[in-house]
KEDREN-624319 format. One record per residue: residue number from 0; residue in one letter; x, y, z of N, C-alpha, C in turn. Coordinates in steps of 0.001 Angstrom, whole numbers, plus 500000, padded with zeros to 6 digits. Example, Ala and Ser with C-alpha at 12.3 -4.5 7.8 and 13.67 -1.06 7.14 Angstrom:
<gukes>
{num: 0, residu: a, nxx: 513190, nyy: 494310, nzz: 507800, caxx: 512300, cayy: 495500, cazz: 507800, cxx: 513200, cyy: 496700, czz: 507800}
{num: 1, residu: s, nxx: 512850, nyy: 497750, nzz: 507080, caxx: 513670, cayy: 498940, cazz: 507140, cxx: 512900, cyy: 500030, czz: 507870}
</gukes>
This chain:
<gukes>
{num: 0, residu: x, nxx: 213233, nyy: 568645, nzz: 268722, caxx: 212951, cayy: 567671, cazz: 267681, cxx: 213137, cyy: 568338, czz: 266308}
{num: 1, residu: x, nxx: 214399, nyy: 567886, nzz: 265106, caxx: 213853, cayy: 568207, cazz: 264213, cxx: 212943, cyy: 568450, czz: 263700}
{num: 2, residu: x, nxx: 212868, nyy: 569203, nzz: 262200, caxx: 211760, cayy: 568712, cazz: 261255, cxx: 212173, cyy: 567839, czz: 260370}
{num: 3, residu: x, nxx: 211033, nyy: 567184, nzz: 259490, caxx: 211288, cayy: 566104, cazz: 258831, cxx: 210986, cyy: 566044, czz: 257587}
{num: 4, residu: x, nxx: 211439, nyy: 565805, nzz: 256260, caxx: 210880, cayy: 566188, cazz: 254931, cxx: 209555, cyy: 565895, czz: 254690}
{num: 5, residu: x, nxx: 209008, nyy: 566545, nzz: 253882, caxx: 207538, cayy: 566169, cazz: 253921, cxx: 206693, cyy: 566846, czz: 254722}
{num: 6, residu: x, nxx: 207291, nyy: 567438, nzz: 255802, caxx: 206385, cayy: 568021, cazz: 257256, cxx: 206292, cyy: 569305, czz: 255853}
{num: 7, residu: x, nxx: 205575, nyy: 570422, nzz: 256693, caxx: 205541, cayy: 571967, cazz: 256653, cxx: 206454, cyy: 572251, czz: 257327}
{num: 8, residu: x, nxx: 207468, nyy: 572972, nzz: 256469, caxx: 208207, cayy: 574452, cazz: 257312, cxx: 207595, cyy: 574849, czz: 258234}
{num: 9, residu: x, nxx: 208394, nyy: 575277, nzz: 259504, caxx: 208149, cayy: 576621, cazz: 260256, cxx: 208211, cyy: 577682, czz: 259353}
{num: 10, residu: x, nxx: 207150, nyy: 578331, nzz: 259617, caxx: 206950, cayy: 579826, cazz: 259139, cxx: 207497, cyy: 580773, czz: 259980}
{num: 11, residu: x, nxx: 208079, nyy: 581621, nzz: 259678, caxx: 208979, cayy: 582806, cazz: 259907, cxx: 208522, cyy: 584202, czz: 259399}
{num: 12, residu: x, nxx: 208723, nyy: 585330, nzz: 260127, caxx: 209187, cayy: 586368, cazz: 259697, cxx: 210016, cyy: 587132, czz: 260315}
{num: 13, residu: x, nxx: 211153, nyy: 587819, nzz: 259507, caxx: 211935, cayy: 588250, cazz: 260025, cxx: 213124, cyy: 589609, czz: 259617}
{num: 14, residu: x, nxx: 213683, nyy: 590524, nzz: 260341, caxx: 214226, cayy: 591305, cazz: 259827, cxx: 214932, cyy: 590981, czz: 258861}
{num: 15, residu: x, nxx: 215137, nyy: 591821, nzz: 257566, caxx: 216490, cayy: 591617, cazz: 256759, cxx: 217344, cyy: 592596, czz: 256906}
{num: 16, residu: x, nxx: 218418, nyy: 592706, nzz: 256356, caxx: 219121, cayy: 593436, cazz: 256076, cxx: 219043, cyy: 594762, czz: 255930}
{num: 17, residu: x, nxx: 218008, nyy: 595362, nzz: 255052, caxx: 217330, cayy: 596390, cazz: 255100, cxx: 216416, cyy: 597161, czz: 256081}
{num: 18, residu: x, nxx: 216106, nyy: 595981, nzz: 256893, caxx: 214989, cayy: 596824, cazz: 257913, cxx: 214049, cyy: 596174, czz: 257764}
{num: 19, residu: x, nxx: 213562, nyy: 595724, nzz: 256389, caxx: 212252, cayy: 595247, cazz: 255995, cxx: 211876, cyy: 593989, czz: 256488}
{num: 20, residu: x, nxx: 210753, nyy: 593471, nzz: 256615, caxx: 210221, cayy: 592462, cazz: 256935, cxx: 210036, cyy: 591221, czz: 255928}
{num: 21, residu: x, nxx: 211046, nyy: 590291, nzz: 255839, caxx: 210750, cayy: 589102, cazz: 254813, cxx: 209888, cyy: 587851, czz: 255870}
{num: 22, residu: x, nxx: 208646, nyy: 587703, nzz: 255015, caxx: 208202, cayy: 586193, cazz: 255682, cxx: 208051, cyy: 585098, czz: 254847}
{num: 23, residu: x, nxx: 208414, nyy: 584115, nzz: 255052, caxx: 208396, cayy: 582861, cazz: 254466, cxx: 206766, cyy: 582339, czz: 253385}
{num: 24, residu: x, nxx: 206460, nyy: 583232, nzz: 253807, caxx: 204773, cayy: 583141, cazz: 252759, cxx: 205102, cyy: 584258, czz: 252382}
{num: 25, residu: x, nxx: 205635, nyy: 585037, nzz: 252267, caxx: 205133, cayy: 585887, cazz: 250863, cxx: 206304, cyy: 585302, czz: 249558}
{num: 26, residu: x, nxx: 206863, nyy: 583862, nzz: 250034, caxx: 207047, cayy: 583351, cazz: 248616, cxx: 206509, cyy: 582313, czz: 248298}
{num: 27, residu: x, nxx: 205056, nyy: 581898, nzz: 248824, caxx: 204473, cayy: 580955, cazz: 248465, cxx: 204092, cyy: 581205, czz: 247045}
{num: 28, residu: x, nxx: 204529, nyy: 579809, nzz: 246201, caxx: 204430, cayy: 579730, cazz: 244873, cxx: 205857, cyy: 579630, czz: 244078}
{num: 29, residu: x, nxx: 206669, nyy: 579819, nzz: 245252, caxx: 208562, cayy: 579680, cazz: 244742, cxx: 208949, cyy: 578504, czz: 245083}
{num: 30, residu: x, nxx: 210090, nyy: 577897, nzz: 245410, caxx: 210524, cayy: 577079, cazz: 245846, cxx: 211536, cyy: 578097, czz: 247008}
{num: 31, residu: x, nxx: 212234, nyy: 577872, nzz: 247757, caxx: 212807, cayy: 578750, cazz: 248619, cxx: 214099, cyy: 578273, czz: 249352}
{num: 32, residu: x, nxx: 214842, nyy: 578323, nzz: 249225, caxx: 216411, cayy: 577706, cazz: 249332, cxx: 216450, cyy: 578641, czz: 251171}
{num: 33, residu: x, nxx: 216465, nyy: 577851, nzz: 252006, caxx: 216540, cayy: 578804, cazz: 253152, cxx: 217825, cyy: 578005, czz: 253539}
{num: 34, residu: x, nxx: 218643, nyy: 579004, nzz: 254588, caxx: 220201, cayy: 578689, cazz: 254494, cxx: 220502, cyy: 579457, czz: 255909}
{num: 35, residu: x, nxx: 221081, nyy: 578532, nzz: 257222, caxx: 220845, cayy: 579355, cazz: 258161, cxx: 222570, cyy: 579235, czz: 257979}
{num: 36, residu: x, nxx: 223571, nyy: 579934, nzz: 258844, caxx: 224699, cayy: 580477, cazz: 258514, cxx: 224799, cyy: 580651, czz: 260256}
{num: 37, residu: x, nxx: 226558, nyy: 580223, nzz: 260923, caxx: 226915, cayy: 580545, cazz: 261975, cxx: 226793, cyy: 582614, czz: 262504}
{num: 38, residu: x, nxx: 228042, nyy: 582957, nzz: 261451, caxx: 228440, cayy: 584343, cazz: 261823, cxx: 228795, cyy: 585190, czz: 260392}
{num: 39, residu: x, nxx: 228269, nyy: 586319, nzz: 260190, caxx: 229059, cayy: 586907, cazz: 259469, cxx: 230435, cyy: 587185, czz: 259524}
{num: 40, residu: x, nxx: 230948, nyy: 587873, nzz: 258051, caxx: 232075, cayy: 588155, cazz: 258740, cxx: 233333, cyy: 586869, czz: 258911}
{num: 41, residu: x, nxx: 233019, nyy: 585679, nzz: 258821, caxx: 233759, cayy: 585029, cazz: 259100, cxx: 234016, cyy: 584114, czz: 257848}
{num: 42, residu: x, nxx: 235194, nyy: 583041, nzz: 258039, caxx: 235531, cayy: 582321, cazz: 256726, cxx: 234233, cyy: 581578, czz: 255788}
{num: 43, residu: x, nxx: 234113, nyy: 580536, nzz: 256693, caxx: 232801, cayy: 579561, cazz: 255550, cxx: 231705, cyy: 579780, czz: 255740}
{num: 44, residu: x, nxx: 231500, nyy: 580936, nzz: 256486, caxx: 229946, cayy: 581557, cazz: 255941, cxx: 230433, cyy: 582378, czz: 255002}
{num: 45, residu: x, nxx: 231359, nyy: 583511, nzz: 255003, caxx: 231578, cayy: 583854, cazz: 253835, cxx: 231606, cyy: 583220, czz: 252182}
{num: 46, residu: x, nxx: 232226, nyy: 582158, nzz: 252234, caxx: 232517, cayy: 581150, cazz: 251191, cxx: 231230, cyy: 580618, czz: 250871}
{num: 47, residu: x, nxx: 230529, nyy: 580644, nzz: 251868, caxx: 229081, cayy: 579429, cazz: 251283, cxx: 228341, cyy: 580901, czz: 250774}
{num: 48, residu: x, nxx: 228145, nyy: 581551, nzz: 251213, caxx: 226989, cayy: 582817, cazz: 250894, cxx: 227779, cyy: 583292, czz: 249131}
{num: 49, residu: x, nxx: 229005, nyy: 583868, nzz: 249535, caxx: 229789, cayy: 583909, cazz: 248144, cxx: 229815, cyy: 583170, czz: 246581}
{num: 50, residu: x, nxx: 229245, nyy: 581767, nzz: 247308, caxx: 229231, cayy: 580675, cazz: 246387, cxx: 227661, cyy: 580537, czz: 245660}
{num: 51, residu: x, nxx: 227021, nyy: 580687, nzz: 246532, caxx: 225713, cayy: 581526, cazz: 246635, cxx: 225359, cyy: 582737, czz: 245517}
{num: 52, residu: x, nxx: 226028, nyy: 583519, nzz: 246141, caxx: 225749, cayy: 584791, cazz: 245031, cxx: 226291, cyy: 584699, czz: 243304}
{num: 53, residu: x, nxx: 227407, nyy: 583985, nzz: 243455, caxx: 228179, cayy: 583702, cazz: 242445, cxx: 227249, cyy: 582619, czz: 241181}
{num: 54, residu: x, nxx: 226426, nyy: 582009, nzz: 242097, caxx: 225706, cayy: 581079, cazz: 240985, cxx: 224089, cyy: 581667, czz: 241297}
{num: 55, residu: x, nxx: 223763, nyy: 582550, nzz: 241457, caxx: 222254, cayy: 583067, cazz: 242001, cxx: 221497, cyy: 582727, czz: 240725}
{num: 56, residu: x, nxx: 222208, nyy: 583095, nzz: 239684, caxx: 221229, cayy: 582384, cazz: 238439, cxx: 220634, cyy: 581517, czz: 237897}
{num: 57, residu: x, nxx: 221345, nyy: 580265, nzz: 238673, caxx: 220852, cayy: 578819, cazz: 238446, cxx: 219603, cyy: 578461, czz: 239244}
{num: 58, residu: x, nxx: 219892, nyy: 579234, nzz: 240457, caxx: 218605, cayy: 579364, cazz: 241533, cxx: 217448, cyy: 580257, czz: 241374}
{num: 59, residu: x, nxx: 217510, nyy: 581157, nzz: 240907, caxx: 216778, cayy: 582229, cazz: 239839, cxx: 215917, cyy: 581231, czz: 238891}
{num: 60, residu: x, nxx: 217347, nyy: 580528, nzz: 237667, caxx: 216449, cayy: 579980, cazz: 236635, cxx: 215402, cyy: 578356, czz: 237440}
{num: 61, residu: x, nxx: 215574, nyy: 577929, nzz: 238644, caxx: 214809, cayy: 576966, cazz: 239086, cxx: 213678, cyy: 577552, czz: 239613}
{num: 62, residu: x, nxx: 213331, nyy: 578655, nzz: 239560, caxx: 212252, cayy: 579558, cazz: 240112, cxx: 212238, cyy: 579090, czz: 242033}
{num: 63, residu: x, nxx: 213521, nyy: 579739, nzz: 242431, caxx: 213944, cayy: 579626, cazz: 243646, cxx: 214739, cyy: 580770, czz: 244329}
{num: 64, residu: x, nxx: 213976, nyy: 580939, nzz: 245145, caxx: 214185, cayy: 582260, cazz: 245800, cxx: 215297, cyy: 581634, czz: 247122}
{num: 65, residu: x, nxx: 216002, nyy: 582663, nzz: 247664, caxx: 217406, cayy: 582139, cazz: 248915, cxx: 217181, cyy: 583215, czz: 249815}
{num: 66, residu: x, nxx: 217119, nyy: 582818, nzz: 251056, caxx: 216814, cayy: 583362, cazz: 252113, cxx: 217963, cyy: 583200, czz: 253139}
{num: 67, residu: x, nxx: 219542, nyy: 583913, nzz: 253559, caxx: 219905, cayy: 583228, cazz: 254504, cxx: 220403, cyy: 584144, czz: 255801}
{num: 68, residu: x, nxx: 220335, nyy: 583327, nzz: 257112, caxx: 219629, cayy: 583228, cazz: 258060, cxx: 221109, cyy: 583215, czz: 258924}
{num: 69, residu: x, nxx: 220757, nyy: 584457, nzz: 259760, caxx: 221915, cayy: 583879, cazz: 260969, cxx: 221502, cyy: 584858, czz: 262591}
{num: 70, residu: x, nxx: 221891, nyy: 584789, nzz: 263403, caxx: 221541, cayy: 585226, cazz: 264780, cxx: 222116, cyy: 586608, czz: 265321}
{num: 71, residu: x, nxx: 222966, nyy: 587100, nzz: 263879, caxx: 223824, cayy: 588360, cazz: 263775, cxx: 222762, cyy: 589574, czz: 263889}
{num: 72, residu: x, nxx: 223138, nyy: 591003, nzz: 264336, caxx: 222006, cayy: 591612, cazz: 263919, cxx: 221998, cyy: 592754, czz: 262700}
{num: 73, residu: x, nxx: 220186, nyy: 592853, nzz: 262235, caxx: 220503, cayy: 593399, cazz: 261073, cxx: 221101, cyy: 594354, czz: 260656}
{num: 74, residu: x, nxx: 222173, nyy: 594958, nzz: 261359, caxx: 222920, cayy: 596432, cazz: 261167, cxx: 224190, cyy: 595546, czz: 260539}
{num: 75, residu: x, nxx: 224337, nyy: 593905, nzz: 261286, caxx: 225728, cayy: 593631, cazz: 260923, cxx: 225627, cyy: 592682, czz: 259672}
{num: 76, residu: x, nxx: 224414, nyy: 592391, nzz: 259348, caxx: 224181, cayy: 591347, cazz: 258275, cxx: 224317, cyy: 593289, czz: 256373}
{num: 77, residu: x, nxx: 223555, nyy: 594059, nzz: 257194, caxx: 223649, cayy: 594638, cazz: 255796, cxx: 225092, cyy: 595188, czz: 255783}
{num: 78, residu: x, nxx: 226043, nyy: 595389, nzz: 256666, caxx: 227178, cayy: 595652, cazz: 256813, cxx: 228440, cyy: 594372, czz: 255989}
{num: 79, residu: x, nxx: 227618, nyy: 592919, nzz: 256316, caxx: 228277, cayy: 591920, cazz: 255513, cxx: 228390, cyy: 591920, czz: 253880}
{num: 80, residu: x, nxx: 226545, nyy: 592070, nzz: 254187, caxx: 225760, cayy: 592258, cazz: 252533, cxx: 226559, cyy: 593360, czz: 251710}
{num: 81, residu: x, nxx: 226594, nyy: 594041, nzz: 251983, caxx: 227320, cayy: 595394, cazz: 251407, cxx: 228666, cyy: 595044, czz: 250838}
{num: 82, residu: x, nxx: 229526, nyy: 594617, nzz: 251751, caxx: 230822, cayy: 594329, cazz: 252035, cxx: 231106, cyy: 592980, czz: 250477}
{num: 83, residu: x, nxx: 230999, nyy: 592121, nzz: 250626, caxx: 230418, cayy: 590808, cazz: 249307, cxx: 229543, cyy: 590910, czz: 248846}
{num: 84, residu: x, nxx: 228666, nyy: 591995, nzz: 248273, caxx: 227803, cayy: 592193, cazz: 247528, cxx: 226691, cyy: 590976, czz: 246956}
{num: 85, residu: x, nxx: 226444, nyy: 590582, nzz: 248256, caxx: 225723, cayy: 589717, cazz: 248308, cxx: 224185, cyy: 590240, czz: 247466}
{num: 86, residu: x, nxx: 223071, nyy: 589221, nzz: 246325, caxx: 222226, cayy: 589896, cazz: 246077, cxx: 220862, cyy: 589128, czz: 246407}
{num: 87, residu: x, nxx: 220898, nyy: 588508, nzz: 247619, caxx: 219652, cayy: 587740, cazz: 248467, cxx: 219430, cyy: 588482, czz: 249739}
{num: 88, residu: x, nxx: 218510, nyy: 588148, nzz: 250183, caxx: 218191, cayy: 588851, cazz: 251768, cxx: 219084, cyy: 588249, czz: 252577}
{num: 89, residu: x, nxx: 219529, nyy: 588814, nzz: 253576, caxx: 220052, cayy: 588203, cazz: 254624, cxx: 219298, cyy: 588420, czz: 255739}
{num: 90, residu: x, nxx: 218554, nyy: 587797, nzz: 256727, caxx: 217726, cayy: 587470, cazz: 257605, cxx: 218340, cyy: 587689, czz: 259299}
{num: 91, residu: x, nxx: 217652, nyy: 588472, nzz: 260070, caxx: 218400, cayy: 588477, cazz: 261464, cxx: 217214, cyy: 587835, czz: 262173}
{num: 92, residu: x, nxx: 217748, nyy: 586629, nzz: 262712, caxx: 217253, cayy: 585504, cazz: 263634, cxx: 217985, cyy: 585887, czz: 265174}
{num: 93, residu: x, nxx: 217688, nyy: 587252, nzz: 265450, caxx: 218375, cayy: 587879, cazz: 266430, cxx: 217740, cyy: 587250, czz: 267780}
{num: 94, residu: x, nxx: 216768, nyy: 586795, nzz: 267930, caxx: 216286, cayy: 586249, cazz: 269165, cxx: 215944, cyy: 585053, czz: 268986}
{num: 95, residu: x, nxx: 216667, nyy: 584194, nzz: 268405, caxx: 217012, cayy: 582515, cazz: 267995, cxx: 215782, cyy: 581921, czz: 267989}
{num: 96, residu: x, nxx: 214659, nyy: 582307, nzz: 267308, caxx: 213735, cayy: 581798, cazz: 267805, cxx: 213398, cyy: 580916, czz: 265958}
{num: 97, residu: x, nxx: 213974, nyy: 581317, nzz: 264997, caxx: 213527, cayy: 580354, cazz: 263920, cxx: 214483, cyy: 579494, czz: 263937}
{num: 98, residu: x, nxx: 215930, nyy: 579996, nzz: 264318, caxx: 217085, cayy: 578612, cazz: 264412, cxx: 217020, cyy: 577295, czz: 264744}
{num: 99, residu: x, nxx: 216200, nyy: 577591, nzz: 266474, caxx: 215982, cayy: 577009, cazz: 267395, cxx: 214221, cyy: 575876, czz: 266350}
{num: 100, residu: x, nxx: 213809, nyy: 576926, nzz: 265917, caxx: 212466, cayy: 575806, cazz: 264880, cxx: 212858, cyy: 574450, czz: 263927}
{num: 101, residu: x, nxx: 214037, nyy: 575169, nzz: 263486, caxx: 214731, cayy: 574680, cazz: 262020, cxx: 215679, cyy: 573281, czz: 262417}
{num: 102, residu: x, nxx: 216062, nyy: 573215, nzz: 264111, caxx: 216773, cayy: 572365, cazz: 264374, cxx: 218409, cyy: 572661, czz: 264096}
{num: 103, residu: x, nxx: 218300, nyy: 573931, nzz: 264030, caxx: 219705, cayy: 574110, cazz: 263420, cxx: 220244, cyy: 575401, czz: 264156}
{num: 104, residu: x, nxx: 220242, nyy: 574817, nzz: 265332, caxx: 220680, cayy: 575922, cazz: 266847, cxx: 222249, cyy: 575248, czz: 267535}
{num: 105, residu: x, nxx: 223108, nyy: 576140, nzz: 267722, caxx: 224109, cayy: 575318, cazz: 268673, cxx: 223588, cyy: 576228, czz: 270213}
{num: 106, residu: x, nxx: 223646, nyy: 575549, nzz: 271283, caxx: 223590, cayy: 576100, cazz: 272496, cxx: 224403, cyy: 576708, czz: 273051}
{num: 107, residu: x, nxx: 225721, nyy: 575945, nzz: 272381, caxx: 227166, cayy: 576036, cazz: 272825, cxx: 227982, cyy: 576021, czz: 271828}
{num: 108, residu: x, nxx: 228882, nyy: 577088, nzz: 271591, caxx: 229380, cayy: 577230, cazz: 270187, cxx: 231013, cyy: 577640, czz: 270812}
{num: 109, residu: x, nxx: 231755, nyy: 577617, nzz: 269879, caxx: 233273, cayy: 578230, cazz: 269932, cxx: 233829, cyy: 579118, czz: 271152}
{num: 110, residu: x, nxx: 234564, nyy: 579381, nzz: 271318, caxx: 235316, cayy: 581081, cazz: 272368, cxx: 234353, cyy: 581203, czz: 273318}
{num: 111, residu: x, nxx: 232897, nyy: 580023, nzz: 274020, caxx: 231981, cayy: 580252, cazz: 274979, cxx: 231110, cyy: 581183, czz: 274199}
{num: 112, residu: x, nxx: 231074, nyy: 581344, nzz: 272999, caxx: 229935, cayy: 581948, cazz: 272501, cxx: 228569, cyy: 581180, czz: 272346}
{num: 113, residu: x, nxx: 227192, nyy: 581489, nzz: 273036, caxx: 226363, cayy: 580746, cazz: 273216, cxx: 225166, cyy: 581083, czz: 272496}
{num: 114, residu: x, nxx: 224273, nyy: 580158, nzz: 271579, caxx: 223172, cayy: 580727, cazz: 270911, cxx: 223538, cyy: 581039, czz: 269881}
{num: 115, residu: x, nxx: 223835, nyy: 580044, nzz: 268723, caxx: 224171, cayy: 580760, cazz: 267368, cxx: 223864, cyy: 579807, czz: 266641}
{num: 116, residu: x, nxx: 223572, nyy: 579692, nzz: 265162, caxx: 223039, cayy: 579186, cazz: 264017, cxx: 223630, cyy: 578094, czz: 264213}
{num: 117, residu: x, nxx: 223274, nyy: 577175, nzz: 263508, caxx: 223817, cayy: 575982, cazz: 262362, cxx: 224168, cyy: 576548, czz: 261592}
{num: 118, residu: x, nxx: 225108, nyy: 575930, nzz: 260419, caxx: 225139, cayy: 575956, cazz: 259598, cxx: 223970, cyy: 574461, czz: 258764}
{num: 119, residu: x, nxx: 223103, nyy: 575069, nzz: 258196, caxx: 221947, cayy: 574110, cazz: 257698, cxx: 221575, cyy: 574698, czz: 256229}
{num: 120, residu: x, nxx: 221077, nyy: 573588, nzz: 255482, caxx: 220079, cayy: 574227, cazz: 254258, cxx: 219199, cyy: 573606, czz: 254136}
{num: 121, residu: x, nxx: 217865, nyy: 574041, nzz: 253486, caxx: 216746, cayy: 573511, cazz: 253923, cxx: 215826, cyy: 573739, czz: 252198}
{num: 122, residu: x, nxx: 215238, nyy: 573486, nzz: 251666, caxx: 214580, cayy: 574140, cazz: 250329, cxx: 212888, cyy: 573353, czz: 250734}
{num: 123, residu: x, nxx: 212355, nyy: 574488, nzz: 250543, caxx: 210980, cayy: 574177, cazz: 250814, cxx: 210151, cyy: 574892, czz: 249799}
{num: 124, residu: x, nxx: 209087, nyy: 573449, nzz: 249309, caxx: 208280, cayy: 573525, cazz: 247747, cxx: 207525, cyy: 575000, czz: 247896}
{num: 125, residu: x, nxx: 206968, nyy: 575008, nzz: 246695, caxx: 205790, cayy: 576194, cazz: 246277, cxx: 204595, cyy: 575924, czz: 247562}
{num: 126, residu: x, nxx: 204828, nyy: 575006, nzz: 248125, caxx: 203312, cayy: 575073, cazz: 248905, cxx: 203752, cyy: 574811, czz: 250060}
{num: 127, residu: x, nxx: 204712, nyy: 575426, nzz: 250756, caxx: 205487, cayy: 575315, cazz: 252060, cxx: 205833, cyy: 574005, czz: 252912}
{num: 128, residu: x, nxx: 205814, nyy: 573009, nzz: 251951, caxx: 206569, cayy: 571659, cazz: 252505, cxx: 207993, cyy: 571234, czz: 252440}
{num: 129, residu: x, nxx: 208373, nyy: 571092, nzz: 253018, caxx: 209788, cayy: 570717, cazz: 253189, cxx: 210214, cyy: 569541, czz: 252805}
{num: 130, residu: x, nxx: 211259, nyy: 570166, nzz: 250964, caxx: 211589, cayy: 568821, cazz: 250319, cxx: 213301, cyy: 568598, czz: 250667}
{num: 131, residu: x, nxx: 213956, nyy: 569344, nzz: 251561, caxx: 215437, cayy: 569085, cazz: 251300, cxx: 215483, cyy: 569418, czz: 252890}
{num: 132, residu: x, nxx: 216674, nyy: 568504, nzz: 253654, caxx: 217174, cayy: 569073, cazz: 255009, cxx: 218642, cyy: 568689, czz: 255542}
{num: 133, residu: x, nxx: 219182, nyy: 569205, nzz: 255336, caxx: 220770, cayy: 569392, cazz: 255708, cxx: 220944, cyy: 569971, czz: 257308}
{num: 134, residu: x, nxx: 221535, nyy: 569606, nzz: 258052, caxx: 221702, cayy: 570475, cazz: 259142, cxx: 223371, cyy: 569806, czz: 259720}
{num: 135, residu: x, nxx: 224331, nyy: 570603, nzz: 259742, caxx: 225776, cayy: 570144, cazz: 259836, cxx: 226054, cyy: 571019, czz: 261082}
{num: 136, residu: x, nxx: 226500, nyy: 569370, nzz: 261710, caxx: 227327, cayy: 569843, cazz: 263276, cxx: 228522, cyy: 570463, czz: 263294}
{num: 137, residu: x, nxx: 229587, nyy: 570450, nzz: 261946, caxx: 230802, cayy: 571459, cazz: 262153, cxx: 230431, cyy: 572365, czz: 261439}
{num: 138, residu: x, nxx: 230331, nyy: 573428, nzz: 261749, caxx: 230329, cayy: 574710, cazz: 260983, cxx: 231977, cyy: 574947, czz: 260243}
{num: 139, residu: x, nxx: 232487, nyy: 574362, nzz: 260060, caxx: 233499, cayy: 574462, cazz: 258858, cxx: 233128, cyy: 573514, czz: 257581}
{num: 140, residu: x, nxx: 231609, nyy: 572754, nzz: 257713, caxx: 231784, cayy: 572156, cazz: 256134, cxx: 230694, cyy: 572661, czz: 255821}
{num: 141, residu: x, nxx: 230707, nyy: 572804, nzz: 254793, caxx: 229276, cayy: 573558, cazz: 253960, cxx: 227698, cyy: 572825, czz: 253315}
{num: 142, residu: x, nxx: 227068, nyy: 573115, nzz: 252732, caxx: 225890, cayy: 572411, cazz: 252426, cxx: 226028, cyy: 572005, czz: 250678}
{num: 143, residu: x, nxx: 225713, nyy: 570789, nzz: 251070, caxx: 225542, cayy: 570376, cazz: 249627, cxx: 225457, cyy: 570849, czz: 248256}
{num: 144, residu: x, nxx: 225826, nyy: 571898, nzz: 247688, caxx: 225005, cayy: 572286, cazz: 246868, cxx: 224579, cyy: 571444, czz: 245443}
{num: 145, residu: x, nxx: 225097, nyy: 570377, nzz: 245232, caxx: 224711, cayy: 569849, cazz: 244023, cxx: 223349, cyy: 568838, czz: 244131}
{num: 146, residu: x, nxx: 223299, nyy: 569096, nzz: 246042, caxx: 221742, cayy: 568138, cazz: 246284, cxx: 220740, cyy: 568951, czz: 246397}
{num: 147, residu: x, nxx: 221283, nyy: 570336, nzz: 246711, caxx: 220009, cayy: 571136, cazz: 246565, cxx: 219283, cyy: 571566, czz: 245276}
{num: 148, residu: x, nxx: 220354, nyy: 571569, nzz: 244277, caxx: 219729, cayy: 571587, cazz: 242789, cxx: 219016, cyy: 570499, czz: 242645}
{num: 149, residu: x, nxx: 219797, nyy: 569744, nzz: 242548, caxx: 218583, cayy: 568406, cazz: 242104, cxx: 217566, cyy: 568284, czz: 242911}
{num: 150, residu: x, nxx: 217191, nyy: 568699, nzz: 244224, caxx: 215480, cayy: 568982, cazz: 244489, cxx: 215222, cyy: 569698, czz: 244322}
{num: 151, residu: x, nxx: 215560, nyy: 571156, nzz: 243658, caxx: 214803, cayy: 572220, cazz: 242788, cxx: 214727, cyy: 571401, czz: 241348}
{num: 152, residu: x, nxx: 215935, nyy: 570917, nzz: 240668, caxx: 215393, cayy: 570571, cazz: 239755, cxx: 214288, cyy: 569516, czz: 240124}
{num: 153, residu: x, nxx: 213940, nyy: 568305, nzz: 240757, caxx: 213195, cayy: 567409, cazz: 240895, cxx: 211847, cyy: 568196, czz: 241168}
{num: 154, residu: x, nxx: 211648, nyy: 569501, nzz: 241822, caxx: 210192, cayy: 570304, cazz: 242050, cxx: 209925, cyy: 570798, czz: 240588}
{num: 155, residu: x, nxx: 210527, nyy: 570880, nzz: 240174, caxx: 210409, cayy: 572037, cazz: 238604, cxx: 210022, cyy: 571075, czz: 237068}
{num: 156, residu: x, nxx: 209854, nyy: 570011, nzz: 237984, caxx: 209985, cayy: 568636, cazz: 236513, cxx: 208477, cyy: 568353, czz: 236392}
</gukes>
């Protein structure tokens, strides 16, 4: 069953990139752009994360933090990070267990590869409710981004 706007987020914690432990409450009081992603490494996750980093300031100035999320593990996400100088966490959902929360799991994906992200975006308020939910069945089209501003801007008003 999905989630539904308005509900509470699933809470998460999870490896990043670094090793370190990011959890979804220690940005309570942000708004939080969470962004789950098929594969590194590959075309339109590249492009969406890229597009991402490229405007991080607008998401910055909405007092919105970006979290994004894929089933890769964290040796290959800081190997991505590095690579596109990505400057957000990248999250290893290595045992599909927040994907699978978020509604934004394929079972069955490409080449018989099984167990891998959505591509989804999700932005959840200062007080861990869930004001935005995107979740896209082709992983070749990307997430909205001009709807996710306008519910950061609409939280920030």
């Amino acid at each position: 069953m999905a989630i539904q706007i308005g509900e509470k987020a699933p809470t998460f914690t999870l490896h990043a990139h670094d090793k370190s432990e990011v959890s979804l409450e220690d940005h309570k009081g942000k708004n939080v752009v969470v962004l789950f992603f098929p594969l590194a490494f590959t075309g339109t996750c590249t492009d969406e994360l890229c597009a991402i980093r490229d405007d991080l300031s607008a998401y910055n100035d909405m007092n919105a933090e970006v979290l994004a999320i894929s089933v890769d593990s964290l040796f290959t996400l800081d190997q991505f990070r590095q690579k596109h100088g990505y400057n957000f966490n990248l999250l290893s959902d290595f045992n599909k267990v927040v994907s699978r929360s978020y509604g934004a799991f394929y079972e069955d994906f490409v080449l018989g590869m099984k167990g891998v992200s959505k591509r989804a975006a999700f932005v959840v308020d200062k007080q861990g409710t869930l004001r935005y939910a995107e979740v896209l069945d082709k992983a070749s089209d990307l997430p909205n981004f001009t709807a996710i501003k306008e519910t950061l801007t609409k939280l920030n008003a």
